[in-house]
N, C-alpha and C positions, 0 to 999 in steps of 0.2 A: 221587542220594545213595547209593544200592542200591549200585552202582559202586563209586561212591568207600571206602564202609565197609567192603566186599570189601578193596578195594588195599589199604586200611590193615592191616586184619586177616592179611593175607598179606606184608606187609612190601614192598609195590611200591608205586613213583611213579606215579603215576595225575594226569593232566593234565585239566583238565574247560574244555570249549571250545565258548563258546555261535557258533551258525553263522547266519550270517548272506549276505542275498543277494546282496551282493558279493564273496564268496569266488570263486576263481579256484582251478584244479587243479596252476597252478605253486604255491602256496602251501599247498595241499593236501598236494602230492607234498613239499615239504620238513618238510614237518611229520612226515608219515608216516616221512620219511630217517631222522629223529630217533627215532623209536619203534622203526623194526626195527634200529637201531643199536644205543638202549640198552635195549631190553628194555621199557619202560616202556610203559604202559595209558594209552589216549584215551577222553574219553567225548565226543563229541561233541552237542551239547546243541540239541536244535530243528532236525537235520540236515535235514527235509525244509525248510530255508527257503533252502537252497542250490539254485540255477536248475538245473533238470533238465539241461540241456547238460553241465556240471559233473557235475553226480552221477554222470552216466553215466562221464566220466572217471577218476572215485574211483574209482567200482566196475575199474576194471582196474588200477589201482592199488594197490587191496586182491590182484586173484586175484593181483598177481607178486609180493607179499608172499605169500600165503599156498601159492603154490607153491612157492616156496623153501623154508618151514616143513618143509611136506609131505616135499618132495625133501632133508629136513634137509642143506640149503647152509649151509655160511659164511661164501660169499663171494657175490653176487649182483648183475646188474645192475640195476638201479632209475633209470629217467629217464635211462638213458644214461648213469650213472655207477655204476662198480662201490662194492659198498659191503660194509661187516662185516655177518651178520644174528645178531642175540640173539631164538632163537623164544621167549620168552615175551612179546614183544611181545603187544599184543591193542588192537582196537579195539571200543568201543560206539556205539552210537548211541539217543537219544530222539527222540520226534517226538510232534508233536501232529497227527494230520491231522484236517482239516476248517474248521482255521482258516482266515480268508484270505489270501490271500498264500501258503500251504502247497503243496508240490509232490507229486506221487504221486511213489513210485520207482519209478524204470528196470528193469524186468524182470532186468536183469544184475545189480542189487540184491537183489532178494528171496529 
C-alpha cells in the first residue's frame, strides 16, 4: 500500500501484481516492456512465490532495464526486441519469507 500511496501522491500509474508460482520470465519480460515503455511503477506483491529458476531470470531482466536507465538510452534492446525506454519507470517488490512455499532470492537479486 506504501507504494501505491507514493504513485498516487506523485501523480504515476502504479500496477500492483500479486505473484504467483506459475509465473514464467516470458511473461515477466512483457510486463516489464510495458513499464520501461510507459514509465509507469510495479509493485510486485508476494515476489518470493515466483520458482527461483524464474527469479533468477527477472533479475537480468531488471539489470537491462536499469542499464539503460543509467546509460540514459532511449532506445534499447529488451528480449530481442528494440524498444522506447521512459526512465522513470520503477519496479517494487514484497515478500513474505518464511512462509511455506516461499523462495530465497537469487544472489543476482539482492
Amino acid at each position: 500500500e506504501t507504494t501505491k500511496d507514493l504513485a498516487k501522491a506523485l501523480a504515476k500509474q502504479c500496477i500492483v501484481f500479486n505473484c504467483q508460482e506459475g509465473m514464467d520470465y516470458i511473461m515477466v519480460g512483457k510486463f516489464f516492456k510495458g513499464l520501461a515503455m510507459a514509465g509507469a511503477w510495479a509493485c510486485f506483491d508476494e515476489f518470493n512465490r515466483i520458482n527461483i529458476e524464474v527469479l533468477s531470470v527477472i533479475a537480468q531482466q531488471l539489470l537491462t532495464i536499469n542499464q539503460a536507465i543509467v546509460n540514459k538510452l532511449e532506445r534499447f534492446i529488451f528480449e530481442g526486441v528494440e524498444i522506447s525506454l521512459n526512465p522513470e519507470n520503477a519496479s517494487f517488490i514484497t515478500m513474505n519469507p518464511g512462509y511455506a512455499g516461499r523462495t530465497e532470492l537469487p544472489d543476482n537479486l539482492k
